[in-house]
C-alpha positions in Angstrom: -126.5 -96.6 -28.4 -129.4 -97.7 -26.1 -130.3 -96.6 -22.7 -132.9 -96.2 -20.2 -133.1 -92.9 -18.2 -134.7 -93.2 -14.5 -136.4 -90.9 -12.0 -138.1 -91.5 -8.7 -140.2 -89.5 -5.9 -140.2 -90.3 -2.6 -142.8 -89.3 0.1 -140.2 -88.2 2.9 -136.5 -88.3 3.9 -136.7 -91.8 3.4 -135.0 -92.1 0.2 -136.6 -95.8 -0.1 -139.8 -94.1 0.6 -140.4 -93.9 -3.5 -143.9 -92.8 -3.9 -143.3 -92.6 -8.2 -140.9 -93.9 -10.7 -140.8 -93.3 -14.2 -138.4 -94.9 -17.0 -137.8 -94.0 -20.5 -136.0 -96.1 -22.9 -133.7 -94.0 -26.0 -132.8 -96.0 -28.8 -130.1 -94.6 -31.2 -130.7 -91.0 -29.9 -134.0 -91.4 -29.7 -136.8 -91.7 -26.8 -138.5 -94.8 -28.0 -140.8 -96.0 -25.0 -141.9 -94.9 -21.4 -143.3 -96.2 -18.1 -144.3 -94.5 -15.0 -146.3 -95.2 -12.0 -147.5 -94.1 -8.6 -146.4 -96.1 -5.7 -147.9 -96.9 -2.5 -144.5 -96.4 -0.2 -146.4 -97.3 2.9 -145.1 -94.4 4.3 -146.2 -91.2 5.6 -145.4 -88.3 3.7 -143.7 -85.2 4.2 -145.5 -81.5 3.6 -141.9 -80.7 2.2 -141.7 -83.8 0.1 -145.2 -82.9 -1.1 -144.6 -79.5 -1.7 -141.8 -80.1 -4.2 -143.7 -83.0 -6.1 -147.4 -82.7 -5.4 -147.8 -86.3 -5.0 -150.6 -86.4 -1.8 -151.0 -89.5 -0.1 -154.4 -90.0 -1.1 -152.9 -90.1 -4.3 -151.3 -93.7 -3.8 -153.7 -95.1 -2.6 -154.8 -98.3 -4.3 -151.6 -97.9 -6.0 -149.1 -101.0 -6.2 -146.3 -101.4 -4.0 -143.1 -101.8 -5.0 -142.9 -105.7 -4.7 -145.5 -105.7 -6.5 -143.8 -104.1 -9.7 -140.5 -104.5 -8.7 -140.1 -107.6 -11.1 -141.5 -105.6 -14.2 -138.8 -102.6 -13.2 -136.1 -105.0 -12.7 -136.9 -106.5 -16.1 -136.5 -102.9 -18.1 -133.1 -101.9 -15.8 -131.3 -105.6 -16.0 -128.5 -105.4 -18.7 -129.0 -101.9 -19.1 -126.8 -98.7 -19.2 -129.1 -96.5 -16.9 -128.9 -93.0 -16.7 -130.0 -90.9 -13.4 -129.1 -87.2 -12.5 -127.2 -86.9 -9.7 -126.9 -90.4 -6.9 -130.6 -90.0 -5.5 -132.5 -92.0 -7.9 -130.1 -94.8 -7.9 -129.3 -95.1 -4.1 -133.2 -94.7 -3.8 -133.5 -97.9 -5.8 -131.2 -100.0 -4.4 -132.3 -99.1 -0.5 -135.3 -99.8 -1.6 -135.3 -102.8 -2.9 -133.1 -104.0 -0.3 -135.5 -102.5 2.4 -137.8 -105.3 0.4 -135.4 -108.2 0.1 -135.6 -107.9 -3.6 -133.0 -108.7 -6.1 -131.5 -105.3 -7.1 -130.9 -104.8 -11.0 -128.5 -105.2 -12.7 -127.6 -102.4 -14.2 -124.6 -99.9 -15.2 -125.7 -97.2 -13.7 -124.4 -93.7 -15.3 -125.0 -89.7 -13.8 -125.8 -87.3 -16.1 -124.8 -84.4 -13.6 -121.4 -86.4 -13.4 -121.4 -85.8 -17.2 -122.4 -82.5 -17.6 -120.0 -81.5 -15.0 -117.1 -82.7 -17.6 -118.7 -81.5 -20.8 -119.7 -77.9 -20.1 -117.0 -75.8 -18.3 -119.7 -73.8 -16.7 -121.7 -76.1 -14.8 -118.4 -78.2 -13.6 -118.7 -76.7 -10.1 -122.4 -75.0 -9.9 -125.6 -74.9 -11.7 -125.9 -78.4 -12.9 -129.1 -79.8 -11.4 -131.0 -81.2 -13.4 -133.8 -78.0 -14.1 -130.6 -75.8 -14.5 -128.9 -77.9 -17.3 -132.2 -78.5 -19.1 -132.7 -74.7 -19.1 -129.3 -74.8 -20.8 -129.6 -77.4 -23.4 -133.0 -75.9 -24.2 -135.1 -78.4 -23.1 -138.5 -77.9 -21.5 -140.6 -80.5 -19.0 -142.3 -80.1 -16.4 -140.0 -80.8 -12.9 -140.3 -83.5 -10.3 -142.5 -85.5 -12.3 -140.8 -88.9 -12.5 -141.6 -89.4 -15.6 -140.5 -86.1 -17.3 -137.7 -85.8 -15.1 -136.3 -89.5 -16.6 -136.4 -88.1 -19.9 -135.2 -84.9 -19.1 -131.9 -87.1 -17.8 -132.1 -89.1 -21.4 -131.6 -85.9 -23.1 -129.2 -84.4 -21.4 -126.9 -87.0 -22.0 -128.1 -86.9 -25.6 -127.0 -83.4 -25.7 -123.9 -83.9 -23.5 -122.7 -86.7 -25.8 -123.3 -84.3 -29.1 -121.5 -81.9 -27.3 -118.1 -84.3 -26.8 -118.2 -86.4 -29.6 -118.0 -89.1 -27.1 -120.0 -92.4 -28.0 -121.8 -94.3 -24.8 -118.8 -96.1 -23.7 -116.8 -92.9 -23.9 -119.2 -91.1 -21.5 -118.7 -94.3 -19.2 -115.3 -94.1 -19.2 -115.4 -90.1 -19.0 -116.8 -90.0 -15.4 -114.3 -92.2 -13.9 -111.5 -89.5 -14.5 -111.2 -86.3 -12.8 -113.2 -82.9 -14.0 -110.2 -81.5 -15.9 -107.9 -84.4 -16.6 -105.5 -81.9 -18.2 -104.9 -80.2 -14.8 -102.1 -81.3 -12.7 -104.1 -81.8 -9.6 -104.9 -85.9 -9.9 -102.1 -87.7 -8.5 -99.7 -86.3 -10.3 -96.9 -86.3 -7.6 -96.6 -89.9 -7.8 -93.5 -91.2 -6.7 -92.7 -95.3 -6.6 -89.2 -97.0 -6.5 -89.3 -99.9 -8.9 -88.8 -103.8 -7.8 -85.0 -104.4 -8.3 -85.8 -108.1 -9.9 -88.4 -106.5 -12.4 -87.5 -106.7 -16.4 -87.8 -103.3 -16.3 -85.5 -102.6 -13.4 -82.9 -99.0 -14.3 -86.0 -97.3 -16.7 -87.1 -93.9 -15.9 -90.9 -94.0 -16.6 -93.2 -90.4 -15.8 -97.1 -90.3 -16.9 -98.9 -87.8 -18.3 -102.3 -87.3 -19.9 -105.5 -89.0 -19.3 -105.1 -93.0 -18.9 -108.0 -95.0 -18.9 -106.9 -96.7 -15.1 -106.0 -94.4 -12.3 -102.8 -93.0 -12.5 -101.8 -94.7 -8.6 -102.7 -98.2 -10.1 -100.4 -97.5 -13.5 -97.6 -95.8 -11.2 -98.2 -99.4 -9.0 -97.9 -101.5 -12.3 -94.7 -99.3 -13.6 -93.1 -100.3 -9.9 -94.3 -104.1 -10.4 -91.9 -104.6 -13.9 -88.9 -102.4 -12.0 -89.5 -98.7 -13.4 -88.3 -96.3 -11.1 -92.1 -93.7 -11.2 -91.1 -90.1 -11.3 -93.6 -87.1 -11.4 -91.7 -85.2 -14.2 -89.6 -85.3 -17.1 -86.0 -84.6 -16.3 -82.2 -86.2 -17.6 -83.1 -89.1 -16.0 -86.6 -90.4 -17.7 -86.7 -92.9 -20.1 -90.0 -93.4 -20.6 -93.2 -91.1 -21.2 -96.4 -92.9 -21.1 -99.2 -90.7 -22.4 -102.8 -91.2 -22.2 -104.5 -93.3 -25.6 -106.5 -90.3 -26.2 -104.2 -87.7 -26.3 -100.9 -89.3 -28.1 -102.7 -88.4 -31.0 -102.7 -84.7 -30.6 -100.2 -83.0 -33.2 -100.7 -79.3 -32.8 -98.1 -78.2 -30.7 -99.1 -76.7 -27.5 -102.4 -79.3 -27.3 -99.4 -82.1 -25.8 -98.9 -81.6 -22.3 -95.8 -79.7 -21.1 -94.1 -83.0 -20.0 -94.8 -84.2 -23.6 -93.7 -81.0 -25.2 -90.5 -81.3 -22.6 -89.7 -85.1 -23.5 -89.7 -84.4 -27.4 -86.9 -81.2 -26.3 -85.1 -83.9 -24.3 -85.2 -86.2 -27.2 -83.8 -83.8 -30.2 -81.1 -83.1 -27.6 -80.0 -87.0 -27.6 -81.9 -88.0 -24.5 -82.8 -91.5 -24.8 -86.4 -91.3 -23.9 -89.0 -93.6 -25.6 -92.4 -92.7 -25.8 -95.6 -95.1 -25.9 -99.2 -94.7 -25.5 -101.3 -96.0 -23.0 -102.2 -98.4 -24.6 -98.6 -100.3 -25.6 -97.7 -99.6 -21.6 -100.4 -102.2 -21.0 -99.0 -104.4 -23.2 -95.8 -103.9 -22.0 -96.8 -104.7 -18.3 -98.6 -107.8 -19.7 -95.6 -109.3 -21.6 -93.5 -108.6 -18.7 -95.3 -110.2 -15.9 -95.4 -113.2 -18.6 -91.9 -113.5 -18.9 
């Protein structure tokens, strides 16, 4: 599990106007290096800007510009999962560099306010910037200091992942999906007629869960193969497609109420079949191939 956690000031409402970056690498769970530097922006600078980081512009001076380090940045973000809290830092990169003509990095880039927003049911809607959620995790550094505000994002997504159990590439795949994936408030209307020459042409198919694509792109492939896409279990369905990560719930009530309602269906003689996510996809695959 490695990472690098980034941070940048900037001297106004420019926000390619960065004035400091710093970037900490995390190795296995731990903060194993760290880089920071003042940057010239060329740029005037704000009072406001100035009075939230302290950075004066007599501070920069004889400071590199960012060409002028942009190659040794680019070399520690290429490749790398790279963790920021909230968009700023990583729009403030990339409109940067391009206000430079530089090659951007090439990076995965991953926000920890994004992730705590799905781990901790009290910061999904407020309170999850980054001095808040530090505050919550226990964590103290000193704020608006690039450097200490890159690690600060490293642990929190330390502490965010303990709290899941979710491993790096689970966190990835986390923040594509919505802040309560068991809610019925993400597409979950979906209706789609199925192609009338698809293999699959007369099936019943409903969704439920969290599926690892959008649930307009799976409804989309369903239609592709022929299945008629309804938005709940009746008579009619034949197939229930559950999310990977929650076919394997046992304990009752943790299945959603269409699963719960399918398995009713099916000890009353309802044909319905019932696959994961997973064997969907393969499904879809075999049937496009035949």
């Amino acid at each position: 599990m490695d990472f690098v956690a980034l941070d940048v000031e900037t001297a106004n409402s420019d926000i390619a106007s960065i004035c400091q970056i710093g970037v900490a690498r995390f190795t296995n769970g731990s903060l194993v290096d760290s880089w920071s530097s003042l940057v010239d922006p060329r740029d005037w600078f704000s009072p406001v800007n100035i009075s939230i980081h302290g950075i004066e512009p007599d501070a920069v001076i004889g400071q590199p510009t960012l060409p002028e380090i942009a190659e040794n940045i680019r070399s520690m973000l290429d490749g790398k999962v790279v963790v920021h809290h909230t968009h700023f830092d990583r729009v403030a990169i990339l409109r940067a560099y391009a206000k430079h003509l530089l090659p951007v990095p090439e990076s995965t880039w991953l926000d920890s306010a994004r992730v705590c927003r799905r781990t901790w049911r009290d910061v999904a809607t407020s309170g999850y910037g980054l001095h808040d959620v530090c505050k919550k995790i226990g964590y103290q550094f000193r704020h608006h200091d690039a450097l200490e505000d890159a690690k600060a994002a490293g642990h929190i997504l330390l502490a965010a992942m303990a709290e899941s159990g979710l491993t790096l590439e689970g966190v990835l795949q986390r923040v594509t999906q919505p802040l309560d994936p068991n809610k019925a408030n993400y597409s979950e209307n979906i209706k789609r007629d199925g192609a009338i020459d698809g293999p699959l042409y007369g099936e019943v198919v409903v969704f439920t869960g969290t599926l690892d694509i959008p649930r307009t792109e799976a409804a989309n492939l369903a239609a592709s193969i022929g299945c008629q896409v309804s938005p709940g279990v009746t008579m009619k369905t034949t197939l229930l497609i559950v999310g990977d990560q929650d076919i394997t719930k046992l304990g009752g009530h943790d299945k959603s109420t269409k699963h719960r309602k399918a398995e009713d269906l099916i000890r009353q003689g309802q044909p319905i079949r019932i696959l994961c996510e997973s064997d969907f996809r393969f499904l879809i695959r075999q049937s496009h191939g035949a």
